[in-house]
Every structure is written in structure tokens, then in C-alpha cells.
C-alpha positions as CSV (number, residue, x, y, z in Angstrom):
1,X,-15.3,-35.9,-2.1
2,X,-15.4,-35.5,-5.9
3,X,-16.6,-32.2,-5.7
4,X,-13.9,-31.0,-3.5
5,X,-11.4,-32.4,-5.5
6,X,-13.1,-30.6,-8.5
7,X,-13.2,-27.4,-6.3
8,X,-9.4,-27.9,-5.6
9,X,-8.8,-28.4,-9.4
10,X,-10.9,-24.8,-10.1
11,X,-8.5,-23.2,-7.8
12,X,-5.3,-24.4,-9.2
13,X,-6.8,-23.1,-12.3
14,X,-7.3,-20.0,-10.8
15,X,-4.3,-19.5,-9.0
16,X,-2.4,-20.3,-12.6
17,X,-4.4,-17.6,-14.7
18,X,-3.4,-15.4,-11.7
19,X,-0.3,-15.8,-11.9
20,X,0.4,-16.2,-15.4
21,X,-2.0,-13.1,-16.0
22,X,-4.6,-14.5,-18.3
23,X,-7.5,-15.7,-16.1
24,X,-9.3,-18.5,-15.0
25,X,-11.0,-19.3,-18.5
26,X,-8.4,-18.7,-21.0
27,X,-5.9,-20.8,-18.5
28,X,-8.4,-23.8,-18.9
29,X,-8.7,-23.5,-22.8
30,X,-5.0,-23.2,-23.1
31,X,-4.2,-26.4,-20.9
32,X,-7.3,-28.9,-21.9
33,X,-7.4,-27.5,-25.6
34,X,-4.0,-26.5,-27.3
35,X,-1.7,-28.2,-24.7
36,X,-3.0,-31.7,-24.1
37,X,-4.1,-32.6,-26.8
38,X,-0.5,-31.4,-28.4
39,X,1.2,-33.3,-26.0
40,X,-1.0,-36.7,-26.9
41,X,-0.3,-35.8,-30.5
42,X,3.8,-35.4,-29.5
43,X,4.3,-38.8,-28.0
44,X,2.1,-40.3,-30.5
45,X,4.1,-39.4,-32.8
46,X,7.4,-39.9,-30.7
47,X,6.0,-43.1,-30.4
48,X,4.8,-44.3,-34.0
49,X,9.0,-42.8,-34.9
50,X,10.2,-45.3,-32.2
51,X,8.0,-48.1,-33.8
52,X,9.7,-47.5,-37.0
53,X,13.4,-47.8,-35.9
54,X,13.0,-50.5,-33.5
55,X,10.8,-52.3,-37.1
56,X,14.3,-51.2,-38.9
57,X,16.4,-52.6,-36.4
58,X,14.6,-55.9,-35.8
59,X,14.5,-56.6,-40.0
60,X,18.3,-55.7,-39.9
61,X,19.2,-57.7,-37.2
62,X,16.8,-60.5,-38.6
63,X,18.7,-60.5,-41.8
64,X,22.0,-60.6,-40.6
65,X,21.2,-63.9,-38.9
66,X,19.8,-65.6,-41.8
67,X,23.6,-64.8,-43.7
């Protein structure tokens, strides 16, 4: 079972260097090295931003209830 869905994966790989023109090996570089682990790096920081305002916003609104 595993290796069919690994066999299934392969294909989809293939199938998307095929159509995008750049093969089976440079498709998997550019998905599982420059775009994943962009994308993790994104929401991380997307995420550490949010963490900030939502920090602001619960100090301000903390503040305005001790007044």
C-alpha cells in the first residue's frame, strides 16, 4: 500500500515536470526544497506578525480597562 501510494506520488511528479517542462528531478527539488520550506517560513512569519498585533491589542485593551 505504501509503495503504491509512493508510486502514485512519483507520477504526479512526473506528470508535473511534463507539463511544466522541466522534468521529474528538477520538479521535485523545486517543490520539497525552494517551495515548502518557503511556504513554512511564510506562515511562520505571517504567524509570529499576528502574535504581535493580537500582544498589541490585548495590552491596549488591558489598559483601557484599568482607566
Amino acid at each position: 500500500m505504501i509503495e503504491q501510494f509512493f508510486l502514485w506520488c512519483v507520477g504526479v511528479l512526473e506528470v508535473i515536470g511534463e507539463v511544466i517542462g522541466m522534468g521529474y528531478e528538477l520538479a521535485n527539488i523545486v517543490i520539497f526544497v525552494i517551495l515548502q520550506p518557503g511556504l513554512i517560513l511564510l506562515f511562520f512569519i505571517l504567524w509570529r506578525k499576528q502574535k504581535n498585533i493580537n500582544n498589541k491589542f490585548k495590552r491596549i485593551s488591558l489598559q483601557n480597562l484599568d482607566t
